[in-house]
C-alpha positions as CSV (number, residue, x, y, z in Angstrom):
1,X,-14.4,-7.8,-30.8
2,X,-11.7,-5.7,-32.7
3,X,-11.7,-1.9,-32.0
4,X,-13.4,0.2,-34.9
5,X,-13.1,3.7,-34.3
6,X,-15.7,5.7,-35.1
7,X,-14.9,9.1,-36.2
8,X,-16.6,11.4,-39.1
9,X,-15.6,13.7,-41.3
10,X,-17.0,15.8,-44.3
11,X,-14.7,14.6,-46.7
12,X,-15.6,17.6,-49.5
13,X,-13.9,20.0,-46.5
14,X,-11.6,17.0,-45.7
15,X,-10.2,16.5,-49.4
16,X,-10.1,20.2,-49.6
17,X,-8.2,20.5,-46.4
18,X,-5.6,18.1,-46.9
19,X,-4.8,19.2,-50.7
20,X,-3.7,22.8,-48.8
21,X,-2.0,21.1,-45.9
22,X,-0.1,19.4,-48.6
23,X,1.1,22.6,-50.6
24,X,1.9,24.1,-47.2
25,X,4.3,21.5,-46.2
26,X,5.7,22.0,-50.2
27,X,6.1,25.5,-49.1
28,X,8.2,25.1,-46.2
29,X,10.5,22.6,-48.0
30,X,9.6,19.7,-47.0
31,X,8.2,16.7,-49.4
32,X,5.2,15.5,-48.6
33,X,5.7,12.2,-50.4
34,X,7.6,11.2,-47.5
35,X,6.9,8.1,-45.3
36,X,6.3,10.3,-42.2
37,X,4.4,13.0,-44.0
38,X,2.2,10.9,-46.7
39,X,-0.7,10.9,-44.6
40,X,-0.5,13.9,-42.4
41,X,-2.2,16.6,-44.7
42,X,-5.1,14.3,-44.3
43,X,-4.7,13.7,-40.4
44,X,-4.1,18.2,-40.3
45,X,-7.3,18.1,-42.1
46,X,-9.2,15.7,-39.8
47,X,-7.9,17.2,-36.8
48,X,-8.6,21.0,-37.7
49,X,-12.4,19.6,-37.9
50,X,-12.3,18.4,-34.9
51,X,-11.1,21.2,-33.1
52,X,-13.2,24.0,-34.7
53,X,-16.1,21.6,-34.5
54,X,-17.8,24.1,-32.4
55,X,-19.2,26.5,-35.7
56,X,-21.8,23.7,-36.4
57,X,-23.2,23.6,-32.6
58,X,-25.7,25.7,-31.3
59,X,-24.9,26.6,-27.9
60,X,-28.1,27.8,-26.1
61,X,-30.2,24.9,-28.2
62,X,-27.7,22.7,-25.9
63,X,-28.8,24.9,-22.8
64,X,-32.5,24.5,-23.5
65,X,-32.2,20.4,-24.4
66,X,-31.8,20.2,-20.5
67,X,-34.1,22.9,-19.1
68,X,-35.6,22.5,-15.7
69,X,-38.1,24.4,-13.9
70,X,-36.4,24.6,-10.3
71,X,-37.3,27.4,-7.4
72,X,-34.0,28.2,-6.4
73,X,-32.0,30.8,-6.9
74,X,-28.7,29.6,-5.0
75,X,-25.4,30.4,-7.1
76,X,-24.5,27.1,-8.5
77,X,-20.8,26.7,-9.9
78,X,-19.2,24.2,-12.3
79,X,-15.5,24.8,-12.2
80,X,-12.0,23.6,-13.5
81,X,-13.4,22.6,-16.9
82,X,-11.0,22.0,-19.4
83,X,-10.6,24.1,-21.9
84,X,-8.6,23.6,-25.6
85,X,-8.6,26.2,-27.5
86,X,-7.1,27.4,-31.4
87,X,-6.1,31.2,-31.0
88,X,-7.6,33.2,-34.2
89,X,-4.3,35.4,-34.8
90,X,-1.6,32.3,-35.1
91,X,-4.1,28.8,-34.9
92,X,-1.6,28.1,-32.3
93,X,-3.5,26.1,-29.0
94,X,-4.3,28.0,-25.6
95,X,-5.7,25.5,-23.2
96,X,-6.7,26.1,-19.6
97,X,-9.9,26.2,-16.9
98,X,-13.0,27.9,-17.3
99,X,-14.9,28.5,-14.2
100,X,-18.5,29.4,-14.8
101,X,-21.5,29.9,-12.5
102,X,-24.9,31.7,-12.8
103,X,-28.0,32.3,-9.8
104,X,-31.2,30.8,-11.0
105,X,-34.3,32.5,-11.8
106,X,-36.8,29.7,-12.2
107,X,-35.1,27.4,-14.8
108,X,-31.9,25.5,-14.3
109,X,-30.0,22.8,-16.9
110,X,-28.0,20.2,-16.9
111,X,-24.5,20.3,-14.8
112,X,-22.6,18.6,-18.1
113,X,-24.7,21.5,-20.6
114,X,-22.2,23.7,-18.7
115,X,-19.4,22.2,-19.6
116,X,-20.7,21.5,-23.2
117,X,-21.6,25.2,-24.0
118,X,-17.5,25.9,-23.1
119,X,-16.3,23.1,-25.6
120,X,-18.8,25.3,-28.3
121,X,-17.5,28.0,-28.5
122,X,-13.5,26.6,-27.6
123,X,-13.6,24.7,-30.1
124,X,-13.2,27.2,-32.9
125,X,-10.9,30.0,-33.8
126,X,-10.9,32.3,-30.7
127,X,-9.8,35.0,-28.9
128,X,-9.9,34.1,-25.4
129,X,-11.4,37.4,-24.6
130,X,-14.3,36.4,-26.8
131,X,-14.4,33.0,-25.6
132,X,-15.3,34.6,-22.2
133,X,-18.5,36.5,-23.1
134,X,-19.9,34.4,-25.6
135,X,-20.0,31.6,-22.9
136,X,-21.7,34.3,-20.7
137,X,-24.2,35.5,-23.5
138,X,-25.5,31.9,-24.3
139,X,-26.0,31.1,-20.6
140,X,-27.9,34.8,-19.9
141,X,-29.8,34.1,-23.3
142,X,-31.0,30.6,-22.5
143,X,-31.7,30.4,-18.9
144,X,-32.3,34.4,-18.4
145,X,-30.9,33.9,-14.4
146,X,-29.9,36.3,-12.2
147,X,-26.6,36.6,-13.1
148,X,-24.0,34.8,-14.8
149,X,-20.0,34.9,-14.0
150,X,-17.5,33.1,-16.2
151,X,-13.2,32.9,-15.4
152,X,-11.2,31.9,-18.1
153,X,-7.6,31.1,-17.0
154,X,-5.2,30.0,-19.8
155,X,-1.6,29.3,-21.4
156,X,-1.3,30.6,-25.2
157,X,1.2,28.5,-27.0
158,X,1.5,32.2,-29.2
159,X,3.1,33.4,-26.4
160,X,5.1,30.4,-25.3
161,X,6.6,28.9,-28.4
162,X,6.8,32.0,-30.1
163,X,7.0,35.3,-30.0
164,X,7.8,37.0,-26.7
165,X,8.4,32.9,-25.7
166,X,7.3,33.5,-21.9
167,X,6.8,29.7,-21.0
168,X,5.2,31.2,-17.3
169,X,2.5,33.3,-18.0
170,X,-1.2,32.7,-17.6
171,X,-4.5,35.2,-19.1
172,X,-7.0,35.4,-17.1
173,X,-10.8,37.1,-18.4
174,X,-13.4,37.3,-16.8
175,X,-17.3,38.3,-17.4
176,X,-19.9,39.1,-14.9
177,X,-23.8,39.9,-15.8
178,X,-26.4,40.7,-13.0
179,X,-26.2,39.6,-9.2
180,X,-22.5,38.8,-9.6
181,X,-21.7,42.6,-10.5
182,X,-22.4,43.3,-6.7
183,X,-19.2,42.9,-5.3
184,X,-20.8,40.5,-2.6
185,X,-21.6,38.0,-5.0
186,X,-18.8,38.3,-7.2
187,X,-16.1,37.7,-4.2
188,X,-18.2,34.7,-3.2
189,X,-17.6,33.1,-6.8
190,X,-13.8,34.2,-6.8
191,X,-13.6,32.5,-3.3
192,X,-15.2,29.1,-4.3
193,X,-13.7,29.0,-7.3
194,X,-10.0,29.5,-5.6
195,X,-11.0,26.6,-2.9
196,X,-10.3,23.3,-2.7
197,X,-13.3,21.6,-1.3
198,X,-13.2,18.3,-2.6
């Protein structure tokens, strides 16, 4: 069976896309008539709606698809999920972890909505600050738990490739809502998120 890939695209946003890709790459001298370049205004155009997918998903609507009634209320923690990222100020990538965890309070969801809910609101133009809280407000407004922490450690290409050009450095935000602003809880998440257990 030959391979089909299976990708799509509006092609209105796609058409308009790639016609200002093209007058960018005019812009910076280049000629977009190229072999190389002939079809990359359309693969920028493609690519840019893939990685700002995230404005036409509804985060907590992915929460509730998955909503269990459970009676537990032990702090249950889905970390090292991958994070790629487009920062708002330069549309350069930051990419990284997110660590996020929240204590039950009658309803759980599924462990991969988690990890969904991240890729929502990554995968548009972001502040990483932002991208911190609104992972924190969707969880808190679907699930209404006890409390909610989210880590966000990441590398910002702004920072590395241009700029101040510091190829090291690593942001790190955090967000905490309920139980884990007691300092007992909180320290607990820190601690199993910095372990390695498996």
């Amino acid at each position: 069976m030959a391979y089909k890939k299976l990708e799509q695209y509006d092609q209105d946003t796609t058409t308009a896309l790639a016609q200002a890709y093209q007058k960018v790459l005019n812009a910076l001298g280049e000629n977009p008539q190229r072999e190389g370049l002939l079809k990359t205004p359309e693969r920028i155009a493609k690519a840019m709606q893939y990685m700002t997918q995230g404005y036409s998903l509804d985060a907590e609507a992915i929460l509730n698809s998955a909503k269990f009634h459970e009676p537990i209320s032990e702090m249950i923690i889905v970390k090292d999920i991958e994070i790629y990222s487009m920062c708002e100020h330069h549309m350069l990538p930051f990419f990284g972890k997110a660590h996020v965890a929240y204590i039950p309070n009658g309803w759980i969801t599924g462990l991969s909505k988690i990890a969904r809910v991240v890729d929502v609101f990554a995968r548009r133009l972001q502040v990483q600050e932002r991208l911190t809280t609104q992972v924190l407000d969707a969880i808190k407004n679907a699930l209404q738990p006890l409390g909610v922490a989210v880590v966000i450690e990441a590398s910002h290409l702004c920072m590395m490739m241009r700029g101040v050009q510091k190829q090291n450095s690593v942001t790190t935000t955090s967000a905490f809502f309920g139980e884990f602003e007691k300092n007992e809880t909180r320290s607990e998440f820190i601690r199993l998120i910095g372990s390695t257990l498996h």
